[in-house]
OpenMM code with the backbone's topology and positions (N, CA, C; nanometers):
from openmm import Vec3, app, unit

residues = "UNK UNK UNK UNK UNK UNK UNK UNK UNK UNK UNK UNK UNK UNK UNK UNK UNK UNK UNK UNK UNK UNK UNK UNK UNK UNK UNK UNK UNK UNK UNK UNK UNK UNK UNK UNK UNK UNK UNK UNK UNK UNK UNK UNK UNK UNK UNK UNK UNK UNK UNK".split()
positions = [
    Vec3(6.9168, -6.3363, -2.3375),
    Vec3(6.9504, -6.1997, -2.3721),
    Vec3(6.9979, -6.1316, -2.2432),
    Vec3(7.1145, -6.1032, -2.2249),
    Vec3(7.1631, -6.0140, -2.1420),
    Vec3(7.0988, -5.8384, -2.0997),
    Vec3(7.1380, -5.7862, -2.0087),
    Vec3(7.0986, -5.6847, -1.9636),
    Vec3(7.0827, -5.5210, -2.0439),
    Vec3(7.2577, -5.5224, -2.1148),
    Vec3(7.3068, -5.4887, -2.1708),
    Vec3(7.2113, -5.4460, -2.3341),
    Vec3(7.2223, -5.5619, -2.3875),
    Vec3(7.1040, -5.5853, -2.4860),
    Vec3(7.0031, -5.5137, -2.4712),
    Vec3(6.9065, -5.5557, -2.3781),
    Vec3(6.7959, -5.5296, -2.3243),
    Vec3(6.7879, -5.4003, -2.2807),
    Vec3(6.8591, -5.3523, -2.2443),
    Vec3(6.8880, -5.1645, -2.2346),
    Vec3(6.8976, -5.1227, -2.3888),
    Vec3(6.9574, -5.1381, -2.4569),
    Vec3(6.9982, -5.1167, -2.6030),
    Vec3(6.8551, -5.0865, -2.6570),
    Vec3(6.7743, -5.2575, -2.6424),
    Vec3(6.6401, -5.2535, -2.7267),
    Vec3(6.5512, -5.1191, -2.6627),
    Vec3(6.5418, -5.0830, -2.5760),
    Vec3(6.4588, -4.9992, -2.4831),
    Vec3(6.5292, -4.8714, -2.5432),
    Vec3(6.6563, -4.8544, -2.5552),
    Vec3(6.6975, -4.7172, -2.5588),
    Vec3(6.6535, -4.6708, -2.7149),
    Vec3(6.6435, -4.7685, -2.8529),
    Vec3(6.6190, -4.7698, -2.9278),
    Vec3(6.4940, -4.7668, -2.9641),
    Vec3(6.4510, -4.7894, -2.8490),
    Vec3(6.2774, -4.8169, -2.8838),
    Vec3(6.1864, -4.6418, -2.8294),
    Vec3(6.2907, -4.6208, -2.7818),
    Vec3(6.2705, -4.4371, -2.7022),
    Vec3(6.2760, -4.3191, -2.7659),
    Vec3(6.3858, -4.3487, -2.8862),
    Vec3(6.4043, -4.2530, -2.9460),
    Vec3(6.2536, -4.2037, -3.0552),
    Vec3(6.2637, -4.2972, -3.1259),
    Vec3(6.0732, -4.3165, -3.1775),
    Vec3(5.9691, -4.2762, -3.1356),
    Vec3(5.9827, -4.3005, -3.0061),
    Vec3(5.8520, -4.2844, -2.9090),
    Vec3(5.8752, -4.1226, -2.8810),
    Vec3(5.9857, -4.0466, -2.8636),
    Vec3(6.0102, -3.9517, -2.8829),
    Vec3(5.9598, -3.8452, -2.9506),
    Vec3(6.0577, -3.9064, -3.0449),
    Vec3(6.0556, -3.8245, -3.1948),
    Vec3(5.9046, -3.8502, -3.3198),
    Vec3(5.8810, -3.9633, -3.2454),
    Vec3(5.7252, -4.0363, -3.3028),
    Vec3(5.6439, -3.9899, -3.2826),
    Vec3(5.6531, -3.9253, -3.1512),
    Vec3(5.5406, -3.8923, -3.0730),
    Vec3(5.5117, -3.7415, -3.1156),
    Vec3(5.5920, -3.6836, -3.1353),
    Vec3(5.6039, -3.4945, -3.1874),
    Vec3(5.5444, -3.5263, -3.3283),
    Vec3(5.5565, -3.6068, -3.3936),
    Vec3(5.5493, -3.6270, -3.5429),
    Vec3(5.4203, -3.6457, -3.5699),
    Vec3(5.3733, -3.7769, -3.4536),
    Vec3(5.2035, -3.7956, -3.4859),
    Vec3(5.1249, -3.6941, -3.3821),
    Vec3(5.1962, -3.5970, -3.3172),
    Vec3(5.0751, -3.4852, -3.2378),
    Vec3(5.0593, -3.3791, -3.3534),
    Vec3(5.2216, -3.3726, -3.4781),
    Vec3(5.1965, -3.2427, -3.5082),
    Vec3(5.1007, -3.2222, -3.6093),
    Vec3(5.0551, -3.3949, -3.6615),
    Vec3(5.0005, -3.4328, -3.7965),
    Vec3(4.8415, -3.4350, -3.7641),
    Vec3(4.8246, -3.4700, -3.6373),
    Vec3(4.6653, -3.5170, -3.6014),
    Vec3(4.6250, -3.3889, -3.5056),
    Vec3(4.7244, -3.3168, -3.4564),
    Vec3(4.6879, -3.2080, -3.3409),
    Vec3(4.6139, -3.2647, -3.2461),
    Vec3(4.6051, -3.3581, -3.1750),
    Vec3(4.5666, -3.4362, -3.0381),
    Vec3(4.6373, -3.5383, -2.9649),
    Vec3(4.6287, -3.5162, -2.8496),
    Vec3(4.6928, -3.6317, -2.8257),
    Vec3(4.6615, -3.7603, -2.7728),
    Vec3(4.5430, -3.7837, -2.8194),
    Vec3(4.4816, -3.9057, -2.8151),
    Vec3(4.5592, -4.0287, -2.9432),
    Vec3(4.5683, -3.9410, -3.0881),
    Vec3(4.6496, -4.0421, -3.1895),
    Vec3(4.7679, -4.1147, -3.0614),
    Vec3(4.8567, -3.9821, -3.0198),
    Vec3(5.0022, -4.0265, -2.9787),
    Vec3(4.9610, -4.1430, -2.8654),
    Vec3(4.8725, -4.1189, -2.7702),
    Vec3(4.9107, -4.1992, -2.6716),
    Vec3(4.8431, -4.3951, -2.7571),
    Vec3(4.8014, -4.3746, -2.8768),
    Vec3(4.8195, -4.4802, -2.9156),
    Vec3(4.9316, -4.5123, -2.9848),
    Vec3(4.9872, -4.4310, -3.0277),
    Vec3(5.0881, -4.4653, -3.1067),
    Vec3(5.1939, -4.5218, -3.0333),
    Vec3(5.1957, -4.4586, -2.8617),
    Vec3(5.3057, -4.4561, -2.7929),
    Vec3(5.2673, -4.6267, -2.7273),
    Vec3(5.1121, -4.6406, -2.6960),
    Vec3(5.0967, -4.7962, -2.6486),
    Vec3(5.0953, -4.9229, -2.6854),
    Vec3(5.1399, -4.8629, -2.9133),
    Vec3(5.1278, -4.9703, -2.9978),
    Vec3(5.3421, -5.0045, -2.9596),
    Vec3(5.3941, -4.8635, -2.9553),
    Vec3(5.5276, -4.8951, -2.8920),
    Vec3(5.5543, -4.9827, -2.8332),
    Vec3(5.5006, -4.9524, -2.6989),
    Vec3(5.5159, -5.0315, -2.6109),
    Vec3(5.5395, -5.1930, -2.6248),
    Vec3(5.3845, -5.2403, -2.6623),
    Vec3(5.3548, -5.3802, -2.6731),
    Vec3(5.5031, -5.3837, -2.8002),
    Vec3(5.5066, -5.3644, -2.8700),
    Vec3(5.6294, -5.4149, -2.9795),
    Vec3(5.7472, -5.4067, -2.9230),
    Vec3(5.7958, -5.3152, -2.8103),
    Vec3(5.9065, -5.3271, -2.7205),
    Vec3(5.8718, -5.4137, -2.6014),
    Vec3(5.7573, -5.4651, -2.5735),
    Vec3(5.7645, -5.5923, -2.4508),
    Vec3(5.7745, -5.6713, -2.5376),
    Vec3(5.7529, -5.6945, -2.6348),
    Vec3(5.7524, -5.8317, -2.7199),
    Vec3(5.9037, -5.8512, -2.7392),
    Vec3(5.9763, -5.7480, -2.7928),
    Vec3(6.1242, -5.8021, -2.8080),
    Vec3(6.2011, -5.8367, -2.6862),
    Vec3(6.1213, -5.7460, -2.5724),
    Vec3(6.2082, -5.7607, -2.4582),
    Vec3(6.2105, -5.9052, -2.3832),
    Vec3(6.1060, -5.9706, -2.4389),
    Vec3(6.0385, -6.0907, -2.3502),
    Vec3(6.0755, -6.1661, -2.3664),
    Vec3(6.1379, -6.2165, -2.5601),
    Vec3(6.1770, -6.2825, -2.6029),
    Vec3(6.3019, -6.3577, -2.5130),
] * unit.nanometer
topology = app.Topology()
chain = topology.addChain("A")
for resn in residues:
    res = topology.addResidue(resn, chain)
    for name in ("N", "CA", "C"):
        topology.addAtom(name, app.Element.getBySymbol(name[0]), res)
C-alpha cells in the first residue's frame, strides 16, 4: 500500500472521529464515552493501516 492510500485511509478515518466525536459527547454529555469511541477509531485505523 502506497503512501498516498495510506493518507486517504487516515483522512477518512478523521472525518468520523470528528464528526463522531460531537455526536457521541452530545448523546452521553461526557467525555469519557468519546475518548472511547475515539480509541475504538484508532485501533480500526491501525489495523487498516498495517495491513
Amino acid at each position: 500500500m502506497d503512501i498516498s492510500r495510506k493518507l486517504g485511509i487516515l483522512i477518512f478515518c478523521g472525518v468520523p472521529a470528528i464528526i463522531g466525536g460531537g455526536i457521541v459527547y452530545g448523546i452521553f454529555g461526557s467525555y469519557t464515552p468519546v475518548f472511547i469511541y475515539e480509541v475504538l477509531l484508532l485501533f480500526v485505523a491501525g489495523g487498516i493501516i498495517s495491513k
